[in-house]
Every structure is written in C-alpha cells, then in structure tokens.
LOLUMMI-906995 format. One record per residue: residue number from 1; residue in one letter; z negated, y, x negated of N, C-alpha, C in turn. Coordinates in steps of 0.2 Angstrom, whole numbers, plus 2048, in hexadecimal, padded with zeros to 3 digits. Atoms other than C-alpha are relative to their C-alpha. Layout:
BEGIN
   i aa n_w n_v n_u ca_w ca_v ca_u c_w c_v c_u
 NUM  A   Z   Y   X    Z    Y    X   Z   Y   X
...
This chain:
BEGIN
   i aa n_w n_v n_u ca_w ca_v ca_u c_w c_v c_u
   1  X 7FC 7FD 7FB  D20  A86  CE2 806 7FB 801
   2  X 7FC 804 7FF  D2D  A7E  CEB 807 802 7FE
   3  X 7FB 7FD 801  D3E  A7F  CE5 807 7FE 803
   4  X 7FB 7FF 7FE  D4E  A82  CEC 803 7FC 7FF
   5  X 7FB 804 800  D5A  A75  CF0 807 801 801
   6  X 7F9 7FD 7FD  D68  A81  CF7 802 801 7FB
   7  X 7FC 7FC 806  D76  A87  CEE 800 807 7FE
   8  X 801 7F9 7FF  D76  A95  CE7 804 804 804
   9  X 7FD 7FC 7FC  D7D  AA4  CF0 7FD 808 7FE
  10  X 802 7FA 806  D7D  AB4  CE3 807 803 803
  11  X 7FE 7FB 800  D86  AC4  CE8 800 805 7FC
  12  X 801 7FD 806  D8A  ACF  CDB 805 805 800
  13  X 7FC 7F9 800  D90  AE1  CDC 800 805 7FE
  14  X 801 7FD 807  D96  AE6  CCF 806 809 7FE
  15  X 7FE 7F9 7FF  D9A  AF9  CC9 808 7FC 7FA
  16  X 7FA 801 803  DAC  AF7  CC2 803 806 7FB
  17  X 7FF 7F9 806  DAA  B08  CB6 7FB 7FC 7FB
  18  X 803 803 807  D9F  AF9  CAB 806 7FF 7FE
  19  X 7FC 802 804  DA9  AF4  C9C 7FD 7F8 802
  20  X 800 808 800  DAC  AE0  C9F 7FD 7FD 7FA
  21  X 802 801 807  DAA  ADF  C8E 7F8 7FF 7FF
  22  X 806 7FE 801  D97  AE2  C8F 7FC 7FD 805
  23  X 805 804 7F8  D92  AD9  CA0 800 7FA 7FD
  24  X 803 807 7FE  D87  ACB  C9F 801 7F9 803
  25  X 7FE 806 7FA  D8E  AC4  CAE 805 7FF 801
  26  X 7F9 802 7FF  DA0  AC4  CAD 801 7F8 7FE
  27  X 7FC 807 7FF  DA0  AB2  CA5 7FE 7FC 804
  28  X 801 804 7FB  D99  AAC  CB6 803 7FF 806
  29  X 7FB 800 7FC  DA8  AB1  CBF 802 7F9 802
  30  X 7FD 804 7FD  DAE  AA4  CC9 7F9 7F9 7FF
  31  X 804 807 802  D9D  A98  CC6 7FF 7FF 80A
  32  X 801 803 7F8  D98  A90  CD9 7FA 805 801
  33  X 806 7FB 7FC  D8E  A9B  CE5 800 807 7FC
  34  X 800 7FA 802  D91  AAA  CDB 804 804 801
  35  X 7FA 7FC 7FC  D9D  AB8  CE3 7FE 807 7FD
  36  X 800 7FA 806  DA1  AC8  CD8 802 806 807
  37  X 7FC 7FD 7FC  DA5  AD6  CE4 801 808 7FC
  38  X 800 7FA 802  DAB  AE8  CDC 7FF 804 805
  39  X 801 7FD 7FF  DA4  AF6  CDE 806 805 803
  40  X 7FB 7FA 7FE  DAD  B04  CE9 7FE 806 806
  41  X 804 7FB 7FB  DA6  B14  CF2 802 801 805
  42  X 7FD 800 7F7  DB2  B11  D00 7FD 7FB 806
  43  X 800 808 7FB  DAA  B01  D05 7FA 7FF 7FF
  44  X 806 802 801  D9A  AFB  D08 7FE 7F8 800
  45  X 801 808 802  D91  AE8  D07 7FB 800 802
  46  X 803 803 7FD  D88  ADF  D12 7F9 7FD 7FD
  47  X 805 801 804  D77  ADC  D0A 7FB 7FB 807
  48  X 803 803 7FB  D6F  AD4  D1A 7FD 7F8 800
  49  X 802 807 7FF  D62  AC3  D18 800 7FF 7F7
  50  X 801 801 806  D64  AC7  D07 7FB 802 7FA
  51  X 804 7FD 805  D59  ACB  CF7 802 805 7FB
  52  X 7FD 7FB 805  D5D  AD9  CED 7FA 802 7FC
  53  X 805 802 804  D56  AD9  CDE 801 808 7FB
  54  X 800 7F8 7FF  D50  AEC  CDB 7FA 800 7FD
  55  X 805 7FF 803  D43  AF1  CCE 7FD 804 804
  56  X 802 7FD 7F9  D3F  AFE  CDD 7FA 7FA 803
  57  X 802 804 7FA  D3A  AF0  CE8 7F7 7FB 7FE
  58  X 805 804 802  D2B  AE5  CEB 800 7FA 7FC
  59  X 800 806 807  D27  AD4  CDF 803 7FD 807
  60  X 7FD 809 7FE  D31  AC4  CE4 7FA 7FC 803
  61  X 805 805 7FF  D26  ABB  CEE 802 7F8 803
  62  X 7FE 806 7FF  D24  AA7  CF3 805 801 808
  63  X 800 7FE 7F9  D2A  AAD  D06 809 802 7FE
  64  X 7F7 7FE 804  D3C  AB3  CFB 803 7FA 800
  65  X 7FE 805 802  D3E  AA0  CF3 807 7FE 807
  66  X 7FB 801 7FE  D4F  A9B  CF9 806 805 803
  67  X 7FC 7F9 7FC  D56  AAC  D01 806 802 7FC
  68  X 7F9 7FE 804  D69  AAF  CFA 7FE 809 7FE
  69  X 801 7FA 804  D69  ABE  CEC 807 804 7FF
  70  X 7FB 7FA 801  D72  ACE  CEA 7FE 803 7F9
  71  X 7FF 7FE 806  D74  AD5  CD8 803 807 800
  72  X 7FC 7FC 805  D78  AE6  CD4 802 803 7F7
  73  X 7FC 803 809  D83  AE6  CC3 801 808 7FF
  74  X 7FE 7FA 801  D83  AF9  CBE 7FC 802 7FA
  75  X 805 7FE 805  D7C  B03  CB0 7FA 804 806
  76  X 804 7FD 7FD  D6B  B0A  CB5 801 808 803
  77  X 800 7FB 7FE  D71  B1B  CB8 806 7FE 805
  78  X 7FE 802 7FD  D7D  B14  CC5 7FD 7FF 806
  79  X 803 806 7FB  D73  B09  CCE 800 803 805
  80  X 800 7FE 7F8  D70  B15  CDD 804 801 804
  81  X 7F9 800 7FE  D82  B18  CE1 802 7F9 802
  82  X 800 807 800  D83  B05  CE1 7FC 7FE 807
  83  X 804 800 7FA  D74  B03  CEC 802 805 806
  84  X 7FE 7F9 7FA  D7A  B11  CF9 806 7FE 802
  85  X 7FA 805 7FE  D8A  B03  CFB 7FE 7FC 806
  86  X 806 807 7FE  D7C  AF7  D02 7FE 7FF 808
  87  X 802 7FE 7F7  D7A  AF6  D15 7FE 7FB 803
  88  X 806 805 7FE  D6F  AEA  D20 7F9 7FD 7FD
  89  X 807 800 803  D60  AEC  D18 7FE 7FA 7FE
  90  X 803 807 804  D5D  ADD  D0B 7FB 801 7FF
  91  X 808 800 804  D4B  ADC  D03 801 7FE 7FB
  92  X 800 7FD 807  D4A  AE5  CF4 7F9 7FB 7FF
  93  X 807 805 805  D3F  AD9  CE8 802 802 7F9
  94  X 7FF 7FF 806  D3B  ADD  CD7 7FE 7F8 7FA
  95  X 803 803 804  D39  AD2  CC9 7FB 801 7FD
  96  X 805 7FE 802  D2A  ACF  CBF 801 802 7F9
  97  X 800 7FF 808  D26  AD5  CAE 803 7FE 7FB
  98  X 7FB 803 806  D35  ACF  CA2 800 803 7FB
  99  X 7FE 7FC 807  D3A  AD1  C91 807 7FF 7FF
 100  X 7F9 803 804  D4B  AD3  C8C 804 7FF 7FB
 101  X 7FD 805 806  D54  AC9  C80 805 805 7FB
 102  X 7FC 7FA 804  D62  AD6  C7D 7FF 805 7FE
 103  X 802 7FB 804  D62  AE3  C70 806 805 803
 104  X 7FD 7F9 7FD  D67  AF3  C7A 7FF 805 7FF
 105  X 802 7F8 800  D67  B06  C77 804 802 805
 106  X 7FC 7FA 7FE  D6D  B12  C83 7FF 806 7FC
 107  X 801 7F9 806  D73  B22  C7A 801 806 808
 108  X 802 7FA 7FB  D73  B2C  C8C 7FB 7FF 805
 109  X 802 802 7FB  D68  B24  C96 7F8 7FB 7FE
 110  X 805 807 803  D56  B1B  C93 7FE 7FD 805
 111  X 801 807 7FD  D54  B0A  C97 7FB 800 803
 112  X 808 802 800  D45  B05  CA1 7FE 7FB 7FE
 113  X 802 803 806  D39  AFD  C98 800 7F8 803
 114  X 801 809 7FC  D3A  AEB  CA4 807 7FE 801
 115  X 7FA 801 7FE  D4D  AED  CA3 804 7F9 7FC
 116  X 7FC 805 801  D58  ADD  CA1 805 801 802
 117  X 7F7 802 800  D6A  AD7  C9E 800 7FF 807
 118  X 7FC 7FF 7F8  D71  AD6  CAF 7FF 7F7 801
 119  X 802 804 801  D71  AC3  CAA 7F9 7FC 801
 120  X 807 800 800  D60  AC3  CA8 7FF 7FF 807
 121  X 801 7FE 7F8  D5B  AC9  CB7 801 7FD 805
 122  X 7FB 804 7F9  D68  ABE  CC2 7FA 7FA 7FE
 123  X 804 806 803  D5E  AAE  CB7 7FA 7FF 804
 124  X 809 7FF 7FE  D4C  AB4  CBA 800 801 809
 125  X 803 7FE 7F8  D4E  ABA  CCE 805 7F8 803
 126  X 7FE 803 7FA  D58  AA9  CD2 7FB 7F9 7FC
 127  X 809 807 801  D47  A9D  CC8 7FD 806 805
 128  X 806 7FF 7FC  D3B  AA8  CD1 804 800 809
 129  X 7FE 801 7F7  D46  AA5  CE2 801 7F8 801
 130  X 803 809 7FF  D43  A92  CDF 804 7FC 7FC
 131  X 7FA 802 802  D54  A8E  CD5 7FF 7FD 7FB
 132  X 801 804 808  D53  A80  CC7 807 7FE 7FF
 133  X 7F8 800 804  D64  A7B  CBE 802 804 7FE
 134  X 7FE 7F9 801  D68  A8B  CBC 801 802 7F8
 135  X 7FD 7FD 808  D69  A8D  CA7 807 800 7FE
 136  X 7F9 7FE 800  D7B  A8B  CA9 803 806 801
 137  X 7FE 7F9 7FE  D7B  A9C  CAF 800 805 7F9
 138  X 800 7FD 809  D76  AA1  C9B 802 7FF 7FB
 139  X 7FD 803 803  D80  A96  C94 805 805 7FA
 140  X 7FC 7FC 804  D8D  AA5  C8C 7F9 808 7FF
 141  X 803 7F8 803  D7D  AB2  C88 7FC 7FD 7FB
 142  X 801 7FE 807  D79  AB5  C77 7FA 7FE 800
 143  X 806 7FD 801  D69  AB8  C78 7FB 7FB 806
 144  X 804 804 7FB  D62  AA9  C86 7FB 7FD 7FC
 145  X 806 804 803  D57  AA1  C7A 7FA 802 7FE
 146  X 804 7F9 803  D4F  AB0  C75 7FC 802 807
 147  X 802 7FE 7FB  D4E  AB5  C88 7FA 7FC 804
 148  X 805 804 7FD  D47  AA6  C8F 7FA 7FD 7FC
 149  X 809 802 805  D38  AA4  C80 7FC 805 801
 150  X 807 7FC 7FF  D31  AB4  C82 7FF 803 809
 151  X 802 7FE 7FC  D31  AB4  C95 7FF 7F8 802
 152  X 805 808 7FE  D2D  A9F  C98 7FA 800 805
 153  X 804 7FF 7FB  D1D  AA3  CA1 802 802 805
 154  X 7FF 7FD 7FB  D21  AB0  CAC 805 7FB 804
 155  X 7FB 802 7FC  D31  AA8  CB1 7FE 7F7 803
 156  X 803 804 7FD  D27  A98  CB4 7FC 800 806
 157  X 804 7FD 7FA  D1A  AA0  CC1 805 7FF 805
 158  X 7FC 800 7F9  D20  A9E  CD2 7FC 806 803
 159  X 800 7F9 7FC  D20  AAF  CDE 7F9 800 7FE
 160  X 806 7FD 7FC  D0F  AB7  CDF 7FA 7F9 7FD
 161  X 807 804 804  D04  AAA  CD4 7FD 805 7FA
C-alpha cells in the first residue's frame, strides 16, 4: 500500500461530559495536525472530505488512504448525540477487527466486543489511511505495547487486502 506523505489532519470532537482524567487522547492536545473541537448541541461541525471513523460505517478502504480523519471522543452511549452534531456528509469507515489493550468494564453500559481506547482507534484508522511515523501518538498509553502485539497483523494489512 502506498503511504501518506501529508500531514496529518485529525479532527476530534470531543464529548466534554468525559472525565479528562480517563481520555486517551487528551495527551495529544496540541501535537501538529490534531484539533480538539468540544462537543456542544448548539453547534454543529463540518465533516465534509472527511473520514469518520464509525463502527456503523463500511471497512476503510485503499480509495480512503490519505483522506483527513474525524474522531468522535464520547462514551459509546453518547455517540449518536455526537454524530447528529456532524454535517456534510463524511464517509463513515469502520475499522477492522482490533483488540483492545485497555482493561475496561462499563458498570452501565456494555462495551462492544471490537471496542477500543479512543487512542486506539485514532492509531489504527490513521496506519490503515496510509500514516507511518505515527507511534508518538501512543507514546503516554499504558497499554501500547500490549495494543500493538496483539493487533501487528491487522494493522499491517493495507485497506481491503
């Protein structure tokens, strides 16, 4: 697969009823190409030419490789409220089959079973969008060592191999 030369270009919109304390992605605040935008049901966000990366949505294909990514940052009972922010129609992509590193229970809500650190997720859908340099993005999570040994294959396959 051919990989991306551009910089990145991650939009991240994020629910702000998370605890900071517990996000993944707050220690990439201010890294280059990454923009944090808070969540607010007065306003919406321009998703347009972008990827949104949606367990909903079809798999990441090589035809995605390079296209700037949209994140939504919310607990899973969230999420729709978040998405229904969302306007110009990005293309929902799914990641493929991961495992997750982090040791999570929800006590009101269950996870799904392909669910990933918000981290995660960002890592995985910006290698299969063509992105190499990128481990500095896992650089403050616990658990990268652990993430990237039991999904190594997967996240080496490019889209749709």
């Amino acid at each position: 697969m051919e990989r991306a030369s551009t910089p990145l270009d991650v939009l991240i919109l994020r629910d702000p009823k998370e605890s900071p304390r517990k996000c993944s992605l707050v220690p990439l605040r201010g890294t280059p190409g990454i923009e944090f935008v808070a969540y607010d049901r007065e306003r919406t966000l321009d998703g347009a030419g972008r990827v949104l990366l949606d367990p909903a949505g079809d798999p990441i294909t090589a035809a995605d490789v390079g296209k700037p990514l949209l994140v939504l940052d919310s607990s899973w009972r969230r999420l729709p409220k978040l998405r229904d922010a969302v306007m110009g129609d990005p293309v929902s992509r799914r990641l493929p089959p991961l495992r997750t590193a982090y040791p999570r229970k929800s006590r009101d809500f269950e996870d799904p079973a392909e669910g990933l650190a918000s981290v995660e997720a960002l890592y995985a859908a910006l290698r299969l969008l063509g992105h190499d340099g990128i481990d500095h993005l896992l650089a403050d999570y616990r658990w990268a060592d652990e993430f990237l040994e039991m999904n190594a294959e997967a996240l080496a396959s490019p889209p749709g191999a």
